[in-house]
Backbone as a printed PyTorch tensor [residue, N CA C, xyz], in Angstrom:
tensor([[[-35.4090, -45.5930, -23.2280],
         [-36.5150, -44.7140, -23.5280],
         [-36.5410, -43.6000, -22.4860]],

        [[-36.7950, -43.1300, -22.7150],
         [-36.6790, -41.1720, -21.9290],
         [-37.9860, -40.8740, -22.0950]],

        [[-38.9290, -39.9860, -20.9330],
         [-39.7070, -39.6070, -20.6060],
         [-39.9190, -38.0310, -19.9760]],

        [[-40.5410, -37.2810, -19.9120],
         [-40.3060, -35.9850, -19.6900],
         [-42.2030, -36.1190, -18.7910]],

        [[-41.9060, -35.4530, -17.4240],
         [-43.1470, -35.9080, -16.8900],
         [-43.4870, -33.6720, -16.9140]],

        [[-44.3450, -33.4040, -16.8990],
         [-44.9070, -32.3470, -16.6690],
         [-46.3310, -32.2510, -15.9700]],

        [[-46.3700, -31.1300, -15.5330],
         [-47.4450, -31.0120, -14.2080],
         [-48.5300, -29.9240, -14.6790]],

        [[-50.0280, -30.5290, -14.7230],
         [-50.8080, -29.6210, -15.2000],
         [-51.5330, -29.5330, -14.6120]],

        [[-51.9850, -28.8790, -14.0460],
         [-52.9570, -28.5610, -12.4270],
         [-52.3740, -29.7880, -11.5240]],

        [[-53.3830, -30.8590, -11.1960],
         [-53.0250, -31.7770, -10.4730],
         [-52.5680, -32.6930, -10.7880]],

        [[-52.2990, -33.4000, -11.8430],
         [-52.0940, -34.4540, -12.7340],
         [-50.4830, -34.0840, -13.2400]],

        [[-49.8770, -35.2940, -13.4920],
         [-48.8470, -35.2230, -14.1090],
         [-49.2830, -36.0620, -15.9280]],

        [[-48.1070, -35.6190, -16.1630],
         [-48.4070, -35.9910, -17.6850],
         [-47.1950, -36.4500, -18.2910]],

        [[-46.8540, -37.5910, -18.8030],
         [-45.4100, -38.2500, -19.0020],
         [-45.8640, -38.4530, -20.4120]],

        [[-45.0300, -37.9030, -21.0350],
         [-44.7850, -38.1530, -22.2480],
         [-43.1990, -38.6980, -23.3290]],

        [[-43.1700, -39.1010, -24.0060],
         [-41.7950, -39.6730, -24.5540],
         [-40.9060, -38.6530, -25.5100]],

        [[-39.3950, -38.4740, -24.7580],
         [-38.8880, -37.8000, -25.5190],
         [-37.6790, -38.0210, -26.6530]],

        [[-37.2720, -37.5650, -27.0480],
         [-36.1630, -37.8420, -28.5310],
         [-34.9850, -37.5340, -28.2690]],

        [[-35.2390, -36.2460, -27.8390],
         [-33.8610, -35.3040, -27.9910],
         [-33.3940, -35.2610, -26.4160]],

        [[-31.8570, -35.3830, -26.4120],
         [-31.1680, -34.9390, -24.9790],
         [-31.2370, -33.7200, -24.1800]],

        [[-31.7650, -33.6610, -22.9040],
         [-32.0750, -32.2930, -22.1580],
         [-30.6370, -31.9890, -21.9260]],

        [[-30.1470, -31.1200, -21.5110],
         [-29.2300, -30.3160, -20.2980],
         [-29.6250, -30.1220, -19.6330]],

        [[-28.9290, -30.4200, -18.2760],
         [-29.6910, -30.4050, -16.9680],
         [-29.1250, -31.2440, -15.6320]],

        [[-29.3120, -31.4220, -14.4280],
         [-28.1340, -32.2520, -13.3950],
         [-28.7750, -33.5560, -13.8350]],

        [[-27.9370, -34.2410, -14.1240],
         [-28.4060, -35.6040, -14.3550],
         [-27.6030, -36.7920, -12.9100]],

        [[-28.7100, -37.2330, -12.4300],
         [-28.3470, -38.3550, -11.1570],
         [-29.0150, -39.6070, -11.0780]],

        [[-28.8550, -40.6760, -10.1090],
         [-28.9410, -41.9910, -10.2790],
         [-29.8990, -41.9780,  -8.7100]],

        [[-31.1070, -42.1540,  -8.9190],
         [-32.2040, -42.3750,  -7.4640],
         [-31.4130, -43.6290,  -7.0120]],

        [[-32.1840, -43.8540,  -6.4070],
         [-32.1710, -45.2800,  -5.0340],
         [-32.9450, -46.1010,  -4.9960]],

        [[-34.2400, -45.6360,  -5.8650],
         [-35.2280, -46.6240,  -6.9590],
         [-34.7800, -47.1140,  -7.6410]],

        [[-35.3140, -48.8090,  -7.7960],
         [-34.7720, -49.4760,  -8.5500],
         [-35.8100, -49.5900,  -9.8830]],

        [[-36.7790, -48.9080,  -9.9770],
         [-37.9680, -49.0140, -11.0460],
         [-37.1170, -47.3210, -11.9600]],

        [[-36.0450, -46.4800, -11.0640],
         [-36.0620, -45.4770, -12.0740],
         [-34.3860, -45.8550, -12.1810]],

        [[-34.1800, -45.4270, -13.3830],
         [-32.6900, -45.6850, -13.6280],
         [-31.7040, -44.7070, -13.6140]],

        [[-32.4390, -43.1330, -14.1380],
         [-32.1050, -42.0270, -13.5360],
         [-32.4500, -40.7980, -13.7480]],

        [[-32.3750, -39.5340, -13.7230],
         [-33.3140, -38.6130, -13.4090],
         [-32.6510, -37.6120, -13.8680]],

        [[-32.9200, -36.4120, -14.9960],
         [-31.9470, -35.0610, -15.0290],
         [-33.6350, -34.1310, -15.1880]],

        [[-32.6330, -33.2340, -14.1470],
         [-33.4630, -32.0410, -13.5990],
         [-33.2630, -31.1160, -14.8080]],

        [[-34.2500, -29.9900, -15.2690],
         [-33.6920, -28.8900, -15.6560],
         [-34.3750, -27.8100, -15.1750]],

        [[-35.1730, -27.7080, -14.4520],
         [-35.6610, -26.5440, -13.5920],
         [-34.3980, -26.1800, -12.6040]],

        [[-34.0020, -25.2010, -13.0050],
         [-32.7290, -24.1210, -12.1010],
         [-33.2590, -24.3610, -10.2920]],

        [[-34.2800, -24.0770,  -9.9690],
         [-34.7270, -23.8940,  -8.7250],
         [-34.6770, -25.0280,  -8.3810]],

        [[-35.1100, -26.3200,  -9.0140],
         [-35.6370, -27.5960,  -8.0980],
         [-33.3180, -27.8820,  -8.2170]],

        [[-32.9200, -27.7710,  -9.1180],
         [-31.5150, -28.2030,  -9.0040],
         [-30.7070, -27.4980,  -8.1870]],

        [[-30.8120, -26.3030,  -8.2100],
         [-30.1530, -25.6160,  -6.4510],
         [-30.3700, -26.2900,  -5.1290]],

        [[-32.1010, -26.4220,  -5.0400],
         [-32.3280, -27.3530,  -4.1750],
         [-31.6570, -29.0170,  -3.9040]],

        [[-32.0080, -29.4130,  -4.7820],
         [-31.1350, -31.2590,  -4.6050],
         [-29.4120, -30.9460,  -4.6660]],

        [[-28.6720, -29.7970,  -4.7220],
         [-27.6720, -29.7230,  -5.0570],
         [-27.2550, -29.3600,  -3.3140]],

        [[-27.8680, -28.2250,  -3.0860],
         [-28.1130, -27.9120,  -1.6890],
         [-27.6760, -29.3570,  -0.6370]],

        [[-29.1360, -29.9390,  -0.7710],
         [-28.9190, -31.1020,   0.0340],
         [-27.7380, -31.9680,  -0.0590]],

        [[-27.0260, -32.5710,  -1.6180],
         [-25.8160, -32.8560,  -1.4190],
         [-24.6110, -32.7370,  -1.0330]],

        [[-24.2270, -31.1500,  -1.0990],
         [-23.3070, -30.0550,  -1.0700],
         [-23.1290, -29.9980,   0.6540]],

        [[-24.5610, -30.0650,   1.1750],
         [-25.0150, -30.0920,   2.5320],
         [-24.2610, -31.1140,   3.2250]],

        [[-24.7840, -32.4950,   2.6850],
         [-23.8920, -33.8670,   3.1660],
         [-22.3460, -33.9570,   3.0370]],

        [[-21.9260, -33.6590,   2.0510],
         [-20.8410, -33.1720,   2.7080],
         [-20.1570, -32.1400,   2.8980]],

        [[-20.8030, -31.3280,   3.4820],
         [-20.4380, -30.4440,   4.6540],
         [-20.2290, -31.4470,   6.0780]],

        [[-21.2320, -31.6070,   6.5040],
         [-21.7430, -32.5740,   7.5920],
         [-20.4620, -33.8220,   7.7460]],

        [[-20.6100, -34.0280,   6.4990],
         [-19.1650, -35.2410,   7.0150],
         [-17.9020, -34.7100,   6.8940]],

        [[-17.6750, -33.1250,   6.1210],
         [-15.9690, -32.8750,   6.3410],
         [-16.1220, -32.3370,   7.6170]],

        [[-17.2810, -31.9040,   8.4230],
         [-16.9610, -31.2530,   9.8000],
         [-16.7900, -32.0630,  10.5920]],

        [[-17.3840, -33.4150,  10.4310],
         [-17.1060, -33.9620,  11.5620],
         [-15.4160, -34.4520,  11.5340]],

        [[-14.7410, -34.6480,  10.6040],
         [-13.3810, -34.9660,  10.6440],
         [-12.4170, -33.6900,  10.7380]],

        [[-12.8870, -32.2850,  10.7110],
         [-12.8220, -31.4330,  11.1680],
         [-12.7430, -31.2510,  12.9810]],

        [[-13.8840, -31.6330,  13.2660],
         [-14.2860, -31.8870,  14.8290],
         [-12.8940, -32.5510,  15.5530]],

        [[-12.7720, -33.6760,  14.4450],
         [-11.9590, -35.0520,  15.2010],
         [-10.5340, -34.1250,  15.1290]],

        [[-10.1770, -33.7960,  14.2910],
         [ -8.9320, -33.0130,  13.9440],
         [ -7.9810, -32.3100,  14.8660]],

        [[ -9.5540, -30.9190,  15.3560],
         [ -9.4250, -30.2450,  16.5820],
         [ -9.0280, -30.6290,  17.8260]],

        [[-10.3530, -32.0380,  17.8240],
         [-10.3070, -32.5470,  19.1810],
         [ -8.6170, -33.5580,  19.5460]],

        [[ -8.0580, -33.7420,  18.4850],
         [ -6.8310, -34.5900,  18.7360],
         [ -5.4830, -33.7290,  18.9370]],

        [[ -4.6820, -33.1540,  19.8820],
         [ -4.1670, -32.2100,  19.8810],
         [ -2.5070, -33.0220,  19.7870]],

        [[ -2.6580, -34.0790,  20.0520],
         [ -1.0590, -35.0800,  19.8180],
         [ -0.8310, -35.4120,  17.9460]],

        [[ -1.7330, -35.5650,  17.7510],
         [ -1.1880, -35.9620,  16.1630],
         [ -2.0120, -35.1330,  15.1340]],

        [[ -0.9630, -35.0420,  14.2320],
         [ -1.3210, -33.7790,  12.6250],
         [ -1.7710, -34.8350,  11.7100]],

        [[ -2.2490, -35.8320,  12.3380],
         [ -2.3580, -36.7560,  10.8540],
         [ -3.8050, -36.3060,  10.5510]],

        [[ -4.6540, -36.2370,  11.5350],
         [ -5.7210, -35.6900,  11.3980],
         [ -6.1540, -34.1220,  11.0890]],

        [[ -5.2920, -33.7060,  10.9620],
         [ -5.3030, -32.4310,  10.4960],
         [ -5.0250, -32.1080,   8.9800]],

        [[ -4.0300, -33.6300,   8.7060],
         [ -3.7600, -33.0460,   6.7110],
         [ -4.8860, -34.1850,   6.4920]],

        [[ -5.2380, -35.2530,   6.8510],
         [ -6.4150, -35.4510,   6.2750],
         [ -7.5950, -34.7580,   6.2430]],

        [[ -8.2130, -33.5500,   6.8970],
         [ -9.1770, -32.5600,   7.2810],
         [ -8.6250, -31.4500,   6.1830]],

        [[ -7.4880, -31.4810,   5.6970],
         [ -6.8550, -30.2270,   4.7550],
         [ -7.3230, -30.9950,   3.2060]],

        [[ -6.8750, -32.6380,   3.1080],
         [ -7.1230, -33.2340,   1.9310],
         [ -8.2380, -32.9980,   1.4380]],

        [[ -9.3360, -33.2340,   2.5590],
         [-11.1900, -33.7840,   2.5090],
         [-11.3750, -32.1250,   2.3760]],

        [[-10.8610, -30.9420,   2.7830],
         [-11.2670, -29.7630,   1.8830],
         [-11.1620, -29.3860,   0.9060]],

        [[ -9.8270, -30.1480,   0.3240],
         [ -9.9330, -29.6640,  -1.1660],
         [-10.2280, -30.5040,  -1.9430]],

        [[-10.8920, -31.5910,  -1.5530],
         [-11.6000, -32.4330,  -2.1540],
         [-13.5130, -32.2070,  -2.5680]],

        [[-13.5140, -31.7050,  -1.5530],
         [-15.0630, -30.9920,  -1.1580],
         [-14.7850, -29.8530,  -1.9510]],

        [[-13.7660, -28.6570,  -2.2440],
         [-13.8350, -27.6730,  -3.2820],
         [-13.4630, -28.3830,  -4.5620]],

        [[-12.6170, -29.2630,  -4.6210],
         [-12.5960, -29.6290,  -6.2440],
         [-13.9310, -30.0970,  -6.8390]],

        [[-14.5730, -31.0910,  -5.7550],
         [-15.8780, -31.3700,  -6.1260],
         [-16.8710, -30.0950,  -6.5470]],

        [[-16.9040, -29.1450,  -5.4170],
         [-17.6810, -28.2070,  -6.2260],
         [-17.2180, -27.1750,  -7.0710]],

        [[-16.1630, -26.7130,  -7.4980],
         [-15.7780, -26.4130,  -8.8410],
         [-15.9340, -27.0590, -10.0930]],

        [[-15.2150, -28.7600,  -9.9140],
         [-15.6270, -29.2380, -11.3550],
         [-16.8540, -29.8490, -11.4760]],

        [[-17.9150, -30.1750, -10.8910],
         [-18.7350, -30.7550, -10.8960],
         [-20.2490, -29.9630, -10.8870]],

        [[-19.7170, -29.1740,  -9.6100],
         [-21.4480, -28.2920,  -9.6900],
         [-21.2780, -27.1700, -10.4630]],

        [[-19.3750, -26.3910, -10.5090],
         [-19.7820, -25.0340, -10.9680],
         [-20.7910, -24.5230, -12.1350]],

        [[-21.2810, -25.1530, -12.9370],
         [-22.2340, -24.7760, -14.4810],
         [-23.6200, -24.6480, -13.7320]],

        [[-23.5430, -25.3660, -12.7720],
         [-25.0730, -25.4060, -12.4650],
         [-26.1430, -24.8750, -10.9240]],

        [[-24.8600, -24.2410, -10.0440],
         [-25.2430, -23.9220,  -9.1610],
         [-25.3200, -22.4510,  -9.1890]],

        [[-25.9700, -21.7610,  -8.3260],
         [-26.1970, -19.7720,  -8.6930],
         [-24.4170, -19.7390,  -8.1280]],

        [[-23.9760, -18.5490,  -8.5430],
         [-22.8770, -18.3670,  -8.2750],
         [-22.8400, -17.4150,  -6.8990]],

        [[-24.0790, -17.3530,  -6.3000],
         [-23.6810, -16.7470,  -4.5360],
         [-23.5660, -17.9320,  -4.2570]],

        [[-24.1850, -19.0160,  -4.1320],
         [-24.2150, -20.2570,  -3.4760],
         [-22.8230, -20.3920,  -3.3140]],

        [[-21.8410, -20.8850,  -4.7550],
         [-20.8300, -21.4490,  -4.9710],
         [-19.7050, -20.3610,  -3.8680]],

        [[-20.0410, -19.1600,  -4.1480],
         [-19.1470, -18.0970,  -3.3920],
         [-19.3010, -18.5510,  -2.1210]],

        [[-20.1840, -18.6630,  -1.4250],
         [-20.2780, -18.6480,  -0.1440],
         [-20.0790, -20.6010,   0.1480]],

        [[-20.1420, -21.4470,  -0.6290],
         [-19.3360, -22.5170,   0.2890],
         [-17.9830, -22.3600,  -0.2030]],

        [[-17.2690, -21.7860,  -1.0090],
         [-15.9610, -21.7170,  -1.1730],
         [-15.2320, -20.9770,  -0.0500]],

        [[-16.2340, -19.8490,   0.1630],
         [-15.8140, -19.4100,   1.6650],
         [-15.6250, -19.5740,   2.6970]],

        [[-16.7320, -20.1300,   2.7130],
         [-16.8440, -21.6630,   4.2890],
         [-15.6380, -22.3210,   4.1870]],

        [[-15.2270, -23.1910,   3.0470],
         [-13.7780, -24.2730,   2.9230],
         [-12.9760, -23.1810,   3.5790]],

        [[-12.5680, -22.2660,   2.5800],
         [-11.4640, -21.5780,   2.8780],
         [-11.3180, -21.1970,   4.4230]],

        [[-12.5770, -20.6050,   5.0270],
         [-12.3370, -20.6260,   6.7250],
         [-11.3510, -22.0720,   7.1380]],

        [[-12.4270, -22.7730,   6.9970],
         [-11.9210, -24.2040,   7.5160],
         [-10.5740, -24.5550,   6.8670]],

        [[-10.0170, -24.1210,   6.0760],
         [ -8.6400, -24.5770,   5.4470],
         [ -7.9930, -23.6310,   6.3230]],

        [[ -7.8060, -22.4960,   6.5610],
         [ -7.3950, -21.2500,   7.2840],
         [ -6.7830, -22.0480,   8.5090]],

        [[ -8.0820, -22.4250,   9.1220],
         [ -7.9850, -23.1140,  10.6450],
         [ -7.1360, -24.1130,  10.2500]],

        [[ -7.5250, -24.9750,   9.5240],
         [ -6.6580, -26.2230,   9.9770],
         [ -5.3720, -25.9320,   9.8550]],

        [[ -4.7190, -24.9220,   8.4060],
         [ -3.3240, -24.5990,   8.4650],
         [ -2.9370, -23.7630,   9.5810]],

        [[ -3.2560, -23.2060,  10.0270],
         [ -3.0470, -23.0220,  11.6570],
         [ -2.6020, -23.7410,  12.7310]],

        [[ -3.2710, -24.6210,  12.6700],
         [ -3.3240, -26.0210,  13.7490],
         [ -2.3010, -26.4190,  13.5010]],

        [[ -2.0350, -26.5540,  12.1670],
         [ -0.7890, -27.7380,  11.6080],
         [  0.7910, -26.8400,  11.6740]],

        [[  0.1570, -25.5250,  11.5300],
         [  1.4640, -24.9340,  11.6760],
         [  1.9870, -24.6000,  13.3790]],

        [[  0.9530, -24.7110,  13.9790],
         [  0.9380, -24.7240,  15.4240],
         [  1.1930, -25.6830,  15.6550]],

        [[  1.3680, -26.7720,  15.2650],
         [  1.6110, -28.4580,  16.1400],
         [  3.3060, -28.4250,  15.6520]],

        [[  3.6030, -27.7820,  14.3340],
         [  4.7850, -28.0300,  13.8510],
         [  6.1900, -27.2090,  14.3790]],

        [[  5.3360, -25.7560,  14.7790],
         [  6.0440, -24.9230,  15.6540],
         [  6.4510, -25.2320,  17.1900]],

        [[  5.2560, -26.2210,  17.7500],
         [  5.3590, -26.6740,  18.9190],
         [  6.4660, -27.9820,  18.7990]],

        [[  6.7420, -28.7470,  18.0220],
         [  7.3270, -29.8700,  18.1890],
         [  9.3810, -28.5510,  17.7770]],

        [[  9.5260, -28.0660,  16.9670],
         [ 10.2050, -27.2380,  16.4170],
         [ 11.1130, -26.5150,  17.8930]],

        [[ 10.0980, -26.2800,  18.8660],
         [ 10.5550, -25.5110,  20.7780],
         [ 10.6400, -26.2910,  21.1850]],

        [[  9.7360, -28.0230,  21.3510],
         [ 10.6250, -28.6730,  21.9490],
         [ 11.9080, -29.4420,  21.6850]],

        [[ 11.8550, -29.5720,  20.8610],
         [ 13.5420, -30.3720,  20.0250],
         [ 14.2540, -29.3830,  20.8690]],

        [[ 14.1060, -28.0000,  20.6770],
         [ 15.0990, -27.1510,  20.6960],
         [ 15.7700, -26.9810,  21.9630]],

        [[ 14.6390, -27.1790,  23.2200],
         [ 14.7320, -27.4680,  24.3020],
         [ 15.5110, -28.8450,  24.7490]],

        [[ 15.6790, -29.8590,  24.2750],
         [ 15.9370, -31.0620,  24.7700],
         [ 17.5720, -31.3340,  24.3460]],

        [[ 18.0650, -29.8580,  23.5470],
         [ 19.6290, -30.2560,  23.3810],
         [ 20.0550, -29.4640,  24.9250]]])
């Protein structure tokens, strides 16, 4: 059964619906709701925000670790993987539903951070490349 709650001054008002909305549809952390699709544009930028947000927060920190490890590239193509994992996610998943500055500007952000890390990696690879070369 589907419900559609609307807000009329102070009161909400839940009523039963028939037909399928369009709209972000997600799974709370309540166990009394089973799950929830938004279709107000504004409130879904927002909750999209906050997700989009989280991981940000967790590809930087393996980002962080990446930087901070200057002996091994393993951490560097995993920091390259977890970016284009974080852009595939928001291409196939949010692109229909997020404003398209939003989407522009974290695609931009990745791409910095992809920039850097292929840097790093091409810098660790160039460095191992002078010393071989050195040791004949």
């Amino acid at each position: 059964m589907k419900y559609v709650v609307k807000k009329k001054t102070k009161v909400f008002e839940v009523s039963d619906l028939e037909y399928p909305i369009n709209g972000y549809k997600f799974n709370p952390k309540s166990n009394d709701v089973k799950s929830i699709t938004l279709v107000n544009s504004k409130l879904i930028n927002k909750v999209l925000d906050i997700k989009i947000n989280n991981l940000f927060a967790r590809l930087l920190m393996i980002v962080n670790d990446a930087f901070n490890s200057d002996d091994n590239p393993s951490g560097t193509v995993i920091a390259l993987d977890e970016i284009s994992m974080v852009r595939n996610t928001i291409i196939s998943k949010y692109h229909k539903l997020l404003d398209e500055r939003k989407e522009e500007m974290y695609l931009k952000k990745l791409a910095l951070l992809e920039a850097e890390m292929q840097d790093k990696l091409f810098y660790y690879q160039y460095s191992n490349i002078q010393t071989s070369n050195k040791s004949r």
